[in-house]
VEXGUSE-649082 format. One record per residue (C-alpha): residue number from 1; residue in one letter; x, y, z. Coordinates in nm, 3 decimals, padded with zeros to 5 digits, always signed. Example, Ala and Ser with C-alpha at 12.3 -4.5 7.8 and 13.67 -1.06 7.14 Angstrom:
// VEXGUSE-649082
<pt 1,"A",<+01.230,-00.450,+00.780>>
<pt 2,"S",<+01.367,-00.106,+00.714>>
This chain:
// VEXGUSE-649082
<pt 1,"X",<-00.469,-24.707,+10.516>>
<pt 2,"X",<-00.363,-24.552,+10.849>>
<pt 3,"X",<-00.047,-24.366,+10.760>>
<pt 4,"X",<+00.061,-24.445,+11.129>>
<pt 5,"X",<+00.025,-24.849,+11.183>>
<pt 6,"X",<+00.408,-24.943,+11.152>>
<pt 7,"X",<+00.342,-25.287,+11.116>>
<pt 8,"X",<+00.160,-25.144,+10.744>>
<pt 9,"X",<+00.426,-24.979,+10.694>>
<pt 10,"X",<+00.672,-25.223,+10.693>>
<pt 11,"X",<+00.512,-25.471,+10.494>>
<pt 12,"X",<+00.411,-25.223,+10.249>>
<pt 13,"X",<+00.761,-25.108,+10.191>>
<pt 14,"X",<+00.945,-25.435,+10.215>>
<pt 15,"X",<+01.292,-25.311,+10.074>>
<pt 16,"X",<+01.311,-24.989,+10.288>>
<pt 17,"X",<+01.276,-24.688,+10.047>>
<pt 18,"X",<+01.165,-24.482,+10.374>>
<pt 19,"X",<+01.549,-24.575,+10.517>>
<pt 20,"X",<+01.648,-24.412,+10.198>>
<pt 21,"X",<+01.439,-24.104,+10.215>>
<pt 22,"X",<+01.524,-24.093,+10.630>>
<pt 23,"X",<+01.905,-24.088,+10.485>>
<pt 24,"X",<+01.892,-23.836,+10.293>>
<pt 25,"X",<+02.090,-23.589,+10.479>>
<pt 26,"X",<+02.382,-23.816,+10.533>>
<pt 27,"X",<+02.392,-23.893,+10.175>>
<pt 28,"X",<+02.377,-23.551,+10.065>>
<pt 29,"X",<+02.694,-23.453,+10.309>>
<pt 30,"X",<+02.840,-23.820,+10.197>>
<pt 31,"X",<+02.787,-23.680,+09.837>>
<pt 32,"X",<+02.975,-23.341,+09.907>>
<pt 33,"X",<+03.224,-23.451,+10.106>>
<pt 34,"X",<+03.301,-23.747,+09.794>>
<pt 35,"X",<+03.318,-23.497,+09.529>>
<pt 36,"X",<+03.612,-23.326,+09.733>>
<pt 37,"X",<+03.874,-23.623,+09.700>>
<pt 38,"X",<+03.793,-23.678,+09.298>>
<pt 39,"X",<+04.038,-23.641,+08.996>>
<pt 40,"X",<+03.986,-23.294,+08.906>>
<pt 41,"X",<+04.018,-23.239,+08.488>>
<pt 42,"X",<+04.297,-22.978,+08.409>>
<pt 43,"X",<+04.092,-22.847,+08.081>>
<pt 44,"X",<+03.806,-22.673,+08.350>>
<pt 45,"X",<+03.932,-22.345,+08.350>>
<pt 46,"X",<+03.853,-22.353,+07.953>>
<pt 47,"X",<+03.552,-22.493,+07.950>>
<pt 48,"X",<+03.292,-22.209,+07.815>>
<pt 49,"X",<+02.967,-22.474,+07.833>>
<pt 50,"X",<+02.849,-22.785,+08.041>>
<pt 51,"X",<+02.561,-23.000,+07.896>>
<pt 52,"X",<+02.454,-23.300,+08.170>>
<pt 53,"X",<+02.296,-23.629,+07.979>>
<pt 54,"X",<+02.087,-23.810,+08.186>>
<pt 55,"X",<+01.704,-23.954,+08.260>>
<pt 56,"X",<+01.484,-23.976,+08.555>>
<pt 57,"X",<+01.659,-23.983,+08.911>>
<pt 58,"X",<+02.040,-23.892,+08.725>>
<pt 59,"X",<+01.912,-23.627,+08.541>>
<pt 60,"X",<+01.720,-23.410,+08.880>>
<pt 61,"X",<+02.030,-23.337,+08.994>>
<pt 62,"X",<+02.184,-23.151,+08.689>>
<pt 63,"X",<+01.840,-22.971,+08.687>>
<pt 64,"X",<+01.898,-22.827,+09.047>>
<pt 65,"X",<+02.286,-22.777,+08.990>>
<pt 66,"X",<+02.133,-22.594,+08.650>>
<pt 67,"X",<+01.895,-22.360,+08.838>>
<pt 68,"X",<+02.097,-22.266,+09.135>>
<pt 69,"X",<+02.395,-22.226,+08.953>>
<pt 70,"X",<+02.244,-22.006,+08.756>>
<pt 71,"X",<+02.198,-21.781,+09.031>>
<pt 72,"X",<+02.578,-21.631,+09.015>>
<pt 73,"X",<+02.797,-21.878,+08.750>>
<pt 74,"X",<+02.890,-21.762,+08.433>>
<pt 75,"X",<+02.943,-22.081,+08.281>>
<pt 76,"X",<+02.593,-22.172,+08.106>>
<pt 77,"X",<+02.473,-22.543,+08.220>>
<pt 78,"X",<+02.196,-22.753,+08.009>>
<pt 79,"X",<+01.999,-23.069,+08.098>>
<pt 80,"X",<+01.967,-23.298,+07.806>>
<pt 81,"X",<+01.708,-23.610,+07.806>>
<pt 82,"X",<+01.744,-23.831,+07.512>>
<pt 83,"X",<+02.044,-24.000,+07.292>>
<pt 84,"X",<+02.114,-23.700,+07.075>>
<pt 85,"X",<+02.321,-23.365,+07.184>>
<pt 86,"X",<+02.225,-23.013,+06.969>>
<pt 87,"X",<+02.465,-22.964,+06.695>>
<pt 88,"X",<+02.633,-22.667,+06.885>>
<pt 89,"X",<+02.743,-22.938,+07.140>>
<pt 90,"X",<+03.128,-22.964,+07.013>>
<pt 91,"X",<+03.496,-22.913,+07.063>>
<pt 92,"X",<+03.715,-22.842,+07.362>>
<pt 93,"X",<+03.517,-22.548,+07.513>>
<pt 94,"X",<+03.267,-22.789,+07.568>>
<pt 95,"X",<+03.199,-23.054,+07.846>>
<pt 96,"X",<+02.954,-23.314,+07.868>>
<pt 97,"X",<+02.857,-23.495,+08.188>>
<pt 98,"X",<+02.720,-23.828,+08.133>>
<pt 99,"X",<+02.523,-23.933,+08.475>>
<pt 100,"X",<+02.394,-24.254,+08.491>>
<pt 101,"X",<+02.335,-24.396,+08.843>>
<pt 102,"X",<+02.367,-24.763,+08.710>>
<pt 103,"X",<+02.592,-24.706,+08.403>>
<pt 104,"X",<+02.363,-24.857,+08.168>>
<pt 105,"X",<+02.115,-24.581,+08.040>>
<pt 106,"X",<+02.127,-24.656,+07.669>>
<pt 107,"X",<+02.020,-24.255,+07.617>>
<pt 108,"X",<+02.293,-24.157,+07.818>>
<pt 109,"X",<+02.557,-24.413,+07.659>>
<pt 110,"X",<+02.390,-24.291,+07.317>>
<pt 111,"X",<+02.479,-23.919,+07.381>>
<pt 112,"X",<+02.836,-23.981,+07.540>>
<pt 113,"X",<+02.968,-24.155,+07.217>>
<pt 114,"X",<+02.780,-23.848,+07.022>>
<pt 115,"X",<+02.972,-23.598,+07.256>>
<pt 116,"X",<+03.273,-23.805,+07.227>>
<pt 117,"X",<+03.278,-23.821,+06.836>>
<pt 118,"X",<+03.255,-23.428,+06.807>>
<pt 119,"X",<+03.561,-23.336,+07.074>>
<pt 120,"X",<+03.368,-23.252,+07.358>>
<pt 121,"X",<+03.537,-23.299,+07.692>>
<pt 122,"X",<+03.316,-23.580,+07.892>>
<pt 123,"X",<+03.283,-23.641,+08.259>>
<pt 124,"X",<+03.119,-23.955,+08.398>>
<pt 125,"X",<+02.903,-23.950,+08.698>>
<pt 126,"X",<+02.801,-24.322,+08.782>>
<pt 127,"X",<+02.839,-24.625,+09.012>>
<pt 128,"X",<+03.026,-24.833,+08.718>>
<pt 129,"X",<+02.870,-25.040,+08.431>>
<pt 130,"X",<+02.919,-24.909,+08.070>>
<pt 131,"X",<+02.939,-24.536,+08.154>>
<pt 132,"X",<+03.243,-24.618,+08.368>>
<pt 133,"X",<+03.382,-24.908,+08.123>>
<pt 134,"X",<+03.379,-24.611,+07.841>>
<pt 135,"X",<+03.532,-24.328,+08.030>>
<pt 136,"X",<+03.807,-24.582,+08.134>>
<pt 137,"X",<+03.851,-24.662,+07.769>>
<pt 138,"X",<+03.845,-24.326,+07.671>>
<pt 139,"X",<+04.043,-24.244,+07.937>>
<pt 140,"X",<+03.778,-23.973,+08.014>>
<pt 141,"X",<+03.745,-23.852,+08.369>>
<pt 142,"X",<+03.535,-24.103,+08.570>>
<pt 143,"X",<+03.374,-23.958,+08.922>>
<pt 144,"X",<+03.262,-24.344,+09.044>>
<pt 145,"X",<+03.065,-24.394,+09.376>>
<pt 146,"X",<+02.935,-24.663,+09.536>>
<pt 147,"X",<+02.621,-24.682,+09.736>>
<pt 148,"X",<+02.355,-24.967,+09.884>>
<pt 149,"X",<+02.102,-24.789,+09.712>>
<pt 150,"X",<+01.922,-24.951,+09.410>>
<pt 151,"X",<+01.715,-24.702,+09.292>>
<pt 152,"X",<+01.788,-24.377,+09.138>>
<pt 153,"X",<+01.567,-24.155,+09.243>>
<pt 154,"X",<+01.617,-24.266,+09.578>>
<pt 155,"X",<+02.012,-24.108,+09.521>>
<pt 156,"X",<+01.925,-23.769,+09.474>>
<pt 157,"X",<+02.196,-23.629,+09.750>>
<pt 158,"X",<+02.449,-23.800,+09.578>>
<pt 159,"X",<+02.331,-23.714,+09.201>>
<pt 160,"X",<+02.304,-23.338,+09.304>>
<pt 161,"X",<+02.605,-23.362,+09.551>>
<pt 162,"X",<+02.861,-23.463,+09.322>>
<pt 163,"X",<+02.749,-23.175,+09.116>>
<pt 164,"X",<+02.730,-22.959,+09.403>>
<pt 165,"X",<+03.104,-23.041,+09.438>>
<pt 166,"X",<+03.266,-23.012,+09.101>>
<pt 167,"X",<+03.071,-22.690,+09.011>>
<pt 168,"X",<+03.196,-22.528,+09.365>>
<pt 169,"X",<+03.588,-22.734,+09.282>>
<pt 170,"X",<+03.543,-22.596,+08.924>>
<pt 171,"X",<+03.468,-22.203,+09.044>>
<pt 172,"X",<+03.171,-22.212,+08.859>>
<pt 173,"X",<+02.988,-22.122,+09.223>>
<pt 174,"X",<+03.132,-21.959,+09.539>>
<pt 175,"X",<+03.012,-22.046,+09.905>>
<pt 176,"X",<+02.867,-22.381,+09.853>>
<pt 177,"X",<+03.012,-22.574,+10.172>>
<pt 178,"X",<+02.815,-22.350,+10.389>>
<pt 179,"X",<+02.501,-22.388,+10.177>>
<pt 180,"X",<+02.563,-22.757,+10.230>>
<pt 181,"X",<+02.642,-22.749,+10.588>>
<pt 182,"X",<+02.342,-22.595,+10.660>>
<pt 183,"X",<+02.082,-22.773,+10.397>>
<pt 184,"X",<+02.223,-23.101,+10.588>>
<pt 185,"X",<+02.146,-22.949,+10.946>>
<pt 186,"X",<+01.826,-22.770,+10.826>>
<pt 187,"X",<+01.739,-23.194,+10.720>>
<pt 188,"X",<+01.855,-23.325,+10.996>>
<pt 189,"X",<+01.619,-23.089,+11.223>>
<pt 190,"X",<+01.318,-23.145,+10.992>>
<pt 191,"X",<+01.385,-23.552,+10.982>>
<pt 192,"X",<+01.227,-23.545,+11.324>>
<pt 193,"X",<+00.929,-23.351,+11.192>>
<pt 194,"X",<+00.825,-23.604,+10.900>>
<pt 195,"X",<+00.961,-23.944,+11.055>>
<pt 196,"X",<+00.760,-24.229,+11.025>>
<pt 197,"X",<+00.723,-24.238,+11.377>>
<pt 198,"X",<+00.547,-23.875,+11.391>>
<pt 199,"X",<+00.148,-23.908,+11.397>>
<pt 200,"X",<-00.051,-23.753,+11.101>>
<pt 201,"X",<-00.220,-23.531,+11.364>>
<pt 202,"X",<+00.139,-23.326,+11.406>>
<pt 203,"X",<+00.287,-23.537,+11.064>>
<pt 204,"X",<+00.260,-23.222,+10.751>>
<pt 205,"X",<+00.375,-23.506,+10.557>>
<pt 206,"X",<+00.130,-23.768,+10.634>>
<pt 207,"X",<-00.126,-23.493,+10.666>>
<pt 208,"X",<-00.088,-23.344,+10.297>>
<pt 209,"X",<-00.057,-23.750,+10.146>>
<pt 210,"X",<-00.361,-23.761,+10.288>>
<pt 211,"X",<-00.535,-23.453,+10.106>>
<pt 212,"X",<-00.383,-23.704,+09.774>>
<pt 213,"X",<-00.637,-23.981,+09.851>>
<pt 214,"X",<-00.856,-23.968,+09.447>>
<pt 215,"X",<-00.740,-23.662,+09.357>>
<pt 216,"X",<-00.476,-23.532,+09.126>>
<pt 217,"X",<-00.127,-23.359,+09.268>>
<pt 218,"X",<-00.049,-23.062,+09.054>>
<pt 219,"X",<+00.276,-22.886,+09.196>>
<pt 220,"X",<+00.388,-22.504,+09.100>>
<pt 221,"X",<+00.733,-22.378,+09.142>>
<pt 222,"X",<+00.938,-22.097,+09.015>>
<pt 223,"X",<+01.283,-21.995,+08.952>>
<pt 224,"X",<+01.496,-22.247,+09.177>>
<pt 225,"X",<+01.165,-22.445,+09.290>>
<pt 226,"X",<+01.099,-22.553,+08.944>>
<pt 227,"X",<+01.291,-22.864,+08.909>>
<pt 228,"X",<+01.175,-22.912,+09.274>>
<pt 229,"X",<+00.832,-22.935,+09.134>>
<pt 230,"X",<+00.947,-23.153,+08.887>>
<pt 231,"X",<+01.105,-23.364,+09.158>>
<pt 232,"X",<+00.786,-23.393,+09.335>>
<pt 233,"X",<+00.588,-23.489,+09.010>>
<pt 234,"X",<+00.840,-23.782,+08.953>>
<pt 235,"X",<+00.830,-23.876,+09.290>>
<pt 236,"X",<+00.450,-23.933,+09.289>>
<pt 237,"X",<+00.508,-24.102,+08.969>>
<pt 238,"X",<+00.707,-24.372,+09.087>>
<pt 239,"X",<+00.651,-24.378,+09.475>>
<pt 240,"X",<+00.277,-24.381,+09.495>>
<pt 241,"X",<+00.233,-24.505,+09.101>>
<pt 242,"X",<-00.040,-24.217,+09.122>>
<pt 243,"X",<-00.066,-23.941,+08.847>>
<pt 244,"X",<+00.086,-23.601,+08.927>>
<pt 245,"X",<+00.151,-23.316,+08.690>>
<pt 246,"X",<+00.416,-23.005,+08.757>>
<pt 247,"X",<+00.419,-22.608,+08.561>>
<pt 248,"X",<+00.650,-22.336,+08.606>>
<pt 249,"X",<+00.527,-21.948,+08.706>>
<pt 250,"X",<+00.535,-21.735,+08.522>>
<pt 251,"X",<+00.505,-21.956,+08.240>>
<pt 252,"X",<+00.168,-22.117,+08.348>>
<pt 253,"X",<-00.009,-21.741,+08.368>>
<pt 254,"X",<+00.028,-21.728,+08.016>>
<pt 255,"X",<-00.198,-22.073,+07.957>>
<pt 256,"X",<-00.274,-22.315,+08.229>>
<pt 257,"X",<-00.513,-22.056,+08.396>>
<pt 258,"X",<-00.693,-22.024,+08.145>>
<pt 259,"X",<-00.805,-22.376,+08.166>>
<pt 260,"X",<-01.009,-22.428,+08.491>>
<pt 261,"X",<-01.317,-22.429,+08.333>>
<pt 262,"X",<-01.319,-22.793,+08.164>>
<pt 263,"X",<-01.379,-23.052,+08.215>>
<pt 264,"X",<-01.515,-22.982,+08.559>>
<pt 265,"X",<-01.592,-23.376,+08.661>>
<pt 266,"X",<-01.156,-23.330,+08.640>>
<pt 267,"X",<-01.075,-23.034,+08.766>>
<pt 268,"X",<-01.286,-23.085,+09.083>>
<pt 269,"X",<-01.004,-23.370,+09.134>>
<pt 270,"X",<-00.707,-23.158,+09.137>>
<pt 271,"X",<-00.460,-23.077,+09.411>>
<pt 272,"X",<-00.261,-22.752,+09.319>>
<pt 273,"X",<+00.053,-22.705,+09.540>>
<pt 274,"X",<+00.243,-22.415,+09.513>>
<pt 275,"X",<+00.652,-22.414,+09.619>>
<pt 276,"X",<+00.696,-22.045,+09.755>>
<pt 277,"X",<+00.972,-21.892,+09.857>>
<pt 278,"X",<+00.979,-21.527,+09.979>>
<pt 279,"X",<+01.354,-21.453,+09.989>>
<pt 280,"X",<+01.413,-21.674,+09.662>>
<pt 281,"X",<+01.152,-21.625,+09.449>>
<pt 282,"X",<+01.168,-21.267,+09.229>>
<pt 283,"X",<+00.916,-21.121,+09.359>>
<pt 284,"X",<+00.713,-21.047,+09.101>>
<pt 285,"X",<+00.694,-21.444,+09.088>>
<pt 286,"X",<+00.613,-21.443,+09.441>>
<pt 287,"X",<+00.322,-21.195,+09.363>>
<pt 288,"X",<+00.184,-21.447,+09.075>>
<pt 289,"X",<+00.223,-21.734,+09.359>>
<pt 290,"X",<-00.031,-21.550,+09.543>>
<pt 291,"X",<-00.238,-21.422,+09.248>>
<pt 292,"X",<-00.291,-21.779,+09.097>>
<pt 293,"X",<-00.306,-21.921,+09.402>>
<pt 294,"X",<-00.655,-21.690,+09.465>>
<pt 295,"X",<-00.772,-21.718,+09.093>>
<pt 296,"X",<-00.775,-22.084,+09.127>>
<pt 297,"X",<-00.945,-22.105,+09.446>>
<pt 298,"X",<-01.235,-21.841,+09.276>>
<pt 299,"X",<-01.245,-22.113,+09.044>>
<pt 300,"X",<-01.326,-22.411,+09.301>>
<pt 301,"X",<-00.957,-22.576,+09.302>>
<pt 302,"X",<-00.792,-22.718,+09.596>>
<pt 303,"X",<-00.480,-22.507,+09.663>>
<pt 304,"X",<-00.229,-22.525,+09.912>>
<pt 305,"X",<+00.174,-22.384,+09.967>>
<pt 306,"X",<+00.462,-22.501,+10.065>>
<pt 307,"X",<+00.723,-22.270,+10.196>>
<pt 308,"X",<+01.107,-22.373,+10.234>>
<pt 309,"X",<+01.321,-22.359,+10.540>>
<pt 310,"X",<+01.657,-22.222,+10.536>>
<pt 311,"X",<+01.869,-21.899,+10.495>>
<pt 312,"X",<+01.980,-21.998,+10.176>>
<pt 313,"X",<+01.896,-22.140,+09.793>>
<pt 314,"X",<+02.087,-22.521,+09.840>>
<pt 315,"X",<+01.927,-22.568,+10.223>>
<pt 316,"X",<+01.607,-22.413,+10.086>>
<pt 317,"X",<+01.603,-22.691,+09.808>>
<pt 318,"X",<+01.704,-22.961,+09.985>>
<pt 319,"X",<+01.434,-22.923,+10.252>>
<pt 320,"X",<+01.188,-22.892,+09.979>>
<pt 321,"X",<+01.306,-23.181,+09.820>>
<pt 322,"X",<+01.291,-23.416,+10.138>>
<pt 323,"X",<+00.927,-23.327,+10.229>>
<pt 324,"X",<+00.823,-23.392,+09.857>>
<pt 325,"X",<+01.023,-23.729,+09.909>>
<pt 326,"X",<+00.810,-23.835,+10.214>>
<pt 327,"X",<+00.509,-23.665,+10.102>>
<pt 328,"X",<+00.543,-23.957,+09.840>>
<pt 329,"X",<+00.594,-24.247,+10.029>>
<pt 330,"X",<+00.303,-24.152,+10.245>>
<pt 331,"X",<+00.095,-24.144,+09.934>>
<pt 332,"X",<+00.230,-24.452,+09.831>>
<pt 333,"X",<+00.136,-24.642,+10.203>>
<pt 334,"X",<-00.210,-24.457,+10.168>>
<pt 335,"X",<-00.284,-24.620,+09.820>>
<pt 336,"X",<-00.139,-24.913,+09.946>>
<pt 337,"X",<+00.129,-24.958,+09.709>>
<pt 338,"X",<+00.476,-25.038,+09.726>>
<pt 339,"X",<+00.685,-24.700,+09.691>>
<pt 340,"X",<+01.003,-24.946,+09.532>>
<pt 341,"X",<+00.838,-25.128,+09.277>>
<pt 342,"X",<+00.839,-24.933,+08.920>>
<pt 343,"X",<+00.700,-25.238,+08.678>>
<pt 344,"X",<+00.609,-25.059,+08.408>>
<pt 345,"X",<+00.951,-24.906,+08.356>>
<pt 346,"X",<+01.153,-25.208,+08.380>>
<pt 347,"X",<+00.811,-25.345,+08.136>>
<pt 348,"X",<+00.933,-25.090,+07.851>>
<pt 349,"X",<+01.329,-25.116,+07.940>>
<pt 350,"X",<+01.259,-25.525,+07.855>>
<pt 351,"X",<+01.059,-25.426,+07.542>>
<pt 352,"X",<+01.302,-25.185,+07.424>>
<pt 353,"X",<+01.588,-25.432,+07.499>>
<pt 354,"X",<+01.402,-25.706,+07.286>>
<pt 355,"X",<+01.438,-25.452,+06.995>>
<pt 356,"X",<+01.792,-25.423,+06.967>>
């Protein structure tokens, strides 16, 4: 597939996920600037713990307000992925954030009525359905937005946004609207280097999707780039329906290195990108970057890195997070696929639905 015939493109990706992905920085600002006007909860200042329920594209954002958050806040914040909460989940100290982009995730409506019926505070984060029918009810604080989007994943900037916004609103973190500011210009710059209309010859995007063609994606990332590499697995997952794995440093020098032996028909199928950061990274992380990086090349791996743009941790995200979004729709228009359609997941949520 040539990753530059527009015509292709456009019949390959028939309900515009690359408008989506070209949007980005406006819906990250859009997100931000949203989050500002919202009902505010008066119990904040007490609240000692924040768990965020949610699956796929709701739940990446409370995994990147988790990890750069945890650069300076003192409040501890916990992704959850499933209906049940731990037991220590409980009373007023306690708030629960229940984002669902539709409003109809049955683990996140599972684990709302669980927070609910042990006195946690609960905060909804959703563009209506059930979530937003229970927090009305409940008359628990709803954060509602509204969006042409249809797919989650493809509302990142306003799943991470939002959080972005209360957890800066809350005091939780200090000097987020420049962080913003920036990660939106830093997009906005970079936009023009991965556009559609860029040629793979000077495209990094369309150049590294191409690299994808039969092999494997594994992506590395440490600290603050660890949910980004989970970002980028998902994204493969359901953009270019093509198999893509993601493990933490230092975590992965302790076992996945060990395995590059077997079985080699595999391994010689593997793609192993590696999220670096020099200023963000601790730099004994950045050293294993560089360390694994060379072990696995010994060992006859393809390797490659990808270093973030920016001054700081949110623009340095965010820029990481838009290449790995049109690294994936590239892939996608190089398989030939559809980067919207997701049939197996709406397969099981029919199956699952026929169970009740």
């Amino acid at each position: 597939m040539n990753l530059d015939d527009l015509q292709q493109i456009q019949q390959l990706d028939a309900t515009n996920m690359l408008g989506h992905i070209d949007g980005l920085p406006e819906q990250f600002e859009t997100a931000w600037e949203h989050a500002q006007t919202q009902l505010l909860p008066t119990y904040l200042p007490n609240i000692r713990q924040v768990i965020i329920s949610g699956m796929g594209g709701s739940a990446i954002g409370g995994d990147l307000l988790a990890a750069v958050a945890g650069l300076t806040s003192p409040i501890p914040i916990l992704i959850i992925r499933g209906y049940d909460l731990p037991a220590w989940v409980q009373g007023e100290h306690t708030l629960v954030i229940a984002s669902s982009f539709s409003g109809n995730t049955e683990e996140t409506l599972a684990a709302y009525d669980v927070a609910k019926s042990r006195g946690a505070h609960l905060l909804a984060l959703t563009t209506g359905g059930k979530l937003a029918a229970k927090a009305k009810q409940d008359r628990q604080t709803l954060w509602s937005f509204s969006t042409n989007i249809d797919q989650p994943r493809a509302a990142i900037g306003w799943s991470f946004g939002l959080l972005l916004g209360l957890a800066s609103r809350a005091g939780w973190m200090q000097n987020v609207g420049p962080q913003v500011a920036e990660a939106v210009a830093n997009m906005k710059t970079y936009r023009e280097k991965y556009g559609v209309n860029v040629p793979a010859m000077t495209n990094p995007a369309k150049r590294q999707a191409g690299q994808y063609m039969g092999r494997v994606p594994v992506f590395i990332g440490a600290g603050i780039f660890e949910p980004v590499a989970r970002r980028w697995k998902g994204q493969l997952n359901e953009n270019s329906k093509s198999f893509a794995v993601h493990d933490p440093i230092p975590e992965m020098n302790h076992n996945a290195v060990v395995g590059v032996n077997f079985p080699q028909e595999v391994l010689s199928k593997l793609s192993v990108m590696f999220i670096a950061s020099p200023q963000y990274d601790h730099p004994r992380n950045h050293l294993r970057h560089d360390l694994t990086l060379n072990l696995l090349l010994q060992n006859g791996i393809m390797i490659d890195r990808f270093t973030p743009a920016g001054n700081s941790p949110i623009a340095q995200m965010m820029h990481a997070i838009q290449f790995g979004d049109y690294l994936s729709f590239y892939t996608a228009i190089a398989y030939g696929a559809d980067p919207a359609v997701i049939a197996p997941i709406m397969e099981l949520k029919q199956a699952l639905a026929d169970h009740q």
